[in-house]
N, C-alpha and C positions, 0 to 999 in steps of 0.2 A: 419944199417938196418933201414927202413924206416916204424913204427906203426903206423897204420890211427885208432884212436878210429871208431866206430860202432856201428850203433844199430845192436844185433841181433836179429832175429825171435821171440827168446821167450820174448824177451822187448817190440816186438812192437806186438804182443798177446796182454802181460800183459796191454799195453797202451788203446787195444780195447776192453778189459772187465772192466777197471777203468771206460772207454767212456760209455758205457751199461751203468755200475751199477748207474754212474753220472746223464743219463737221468732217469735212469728210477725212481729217485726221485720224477720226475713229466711228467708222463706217459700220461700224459691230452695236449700234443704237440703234434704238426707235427713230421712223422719221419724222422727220419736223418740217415745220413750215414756216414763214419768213414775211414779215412785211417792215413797210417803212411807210411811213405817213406825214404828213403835215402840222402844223399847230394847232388847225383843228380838229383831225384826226382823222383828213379824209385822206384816204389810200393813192400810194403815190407809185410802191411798186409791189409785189406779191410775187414769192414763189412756193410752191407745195411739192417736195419728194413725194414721188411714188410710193403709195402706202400709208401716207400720213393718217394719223387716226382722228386725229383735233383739228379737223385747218380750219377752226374759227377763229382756235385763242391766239394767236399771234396778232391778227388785228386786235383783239378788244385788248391784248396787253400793250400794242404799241398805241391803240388810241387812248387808252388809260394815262399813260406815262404821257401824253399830249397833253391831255384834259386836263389834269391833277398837276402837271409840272415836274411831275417827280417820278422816278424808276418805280415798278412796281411792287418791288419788294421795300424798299421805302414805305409806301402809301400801303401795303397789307399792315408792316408792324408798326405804324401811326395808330389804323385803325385799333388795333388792340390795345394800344399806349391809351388811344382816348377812350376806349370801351366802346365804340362805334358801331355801326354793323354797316355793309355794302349798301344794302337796303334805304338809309339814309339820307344817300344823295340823287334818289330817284332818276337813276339810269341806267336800266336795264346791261351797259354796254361796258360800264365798268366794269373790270375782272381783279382782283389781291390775288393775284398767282407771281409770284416772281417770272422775270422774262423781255418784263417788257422795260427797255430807258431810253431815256430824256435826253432828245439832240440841244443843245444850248448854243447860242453864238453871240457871244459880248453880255451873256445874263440873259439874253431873251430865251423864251422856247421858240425853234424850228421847227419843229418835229417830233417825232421818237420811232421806235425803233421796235418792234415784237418777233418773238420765237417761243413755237409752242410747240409740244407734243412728248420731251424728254421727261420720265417720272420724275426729275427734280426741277424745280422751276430755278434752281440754281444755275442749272446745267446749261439750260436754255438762255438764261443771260448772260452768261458764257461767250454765247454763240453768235446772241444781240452784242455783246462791246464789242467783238470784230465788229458788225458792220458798224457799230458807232463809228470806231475808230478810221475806218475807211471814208468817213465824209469827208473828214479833214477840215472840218469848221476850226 
């Protein structure tokens, strides 16, 4: 028999109220927006602050960091290491913004993880390792 570890519902909840309580330590930012997703990138949970300016990029960074296996700021400075462009892997849906990372269980990908909307995309993965952290895989 064939067991795929998973995130389920109530993990990727749990991943968007760590994301919350995470920002709202400093409540003096832009808002942002929050997803969690699947291995293959399909949306699992989603929340958007009032005000949010971007609520695309946290899906396409959390399905990036799905697709690709790797955090997004990883897979942006790959792209430049190999002289790449986004354009490349002919998917629209892909985002190189830092933000978005990679749920892992025993090596496998689970998941990942996105937050958009903070001028650095630093900031924003930030935001994402709380909820990583909060899976508890």
């Amino acid at each position: 028999m064939y067991n795929k570890p998973m995130i389920s519902l109530e993990q990727a909840q749990t991943a968007i109220a760590a994301m919350i309580a995470d920002y709202n330590k400093d409540t003096n930012r832009k808002k942002v927006d929050m997803a969690v997703v699947d291995d293959a990138g399909s949306l699992l949970a989603y929340a958007r602050m009032d005000a949010c300016l971007r609520p695309t990029f946290a899906l396409r960074k959390a399905y990036t960091a799905a697709i690709r296996g790797m955090d997004t700021l990883a897979f942006s400075e790959a792209l430049v290491t190999q002289g790449r462009s986004i354009e490349a892997f002919g998917d629209p849906q892909l985002i190189a913004i830092p933000g978005g990372v990679v749920a892992l269980k025993d090596g496998a990908v689970v998941g990942a993880i996105g937050v958009g909307g903070l001028p650095s995309g630093i900031d924003d993965q930030t935001i994402a390792q709380a909820g990583l952290a909060a899976l508890n895989l």
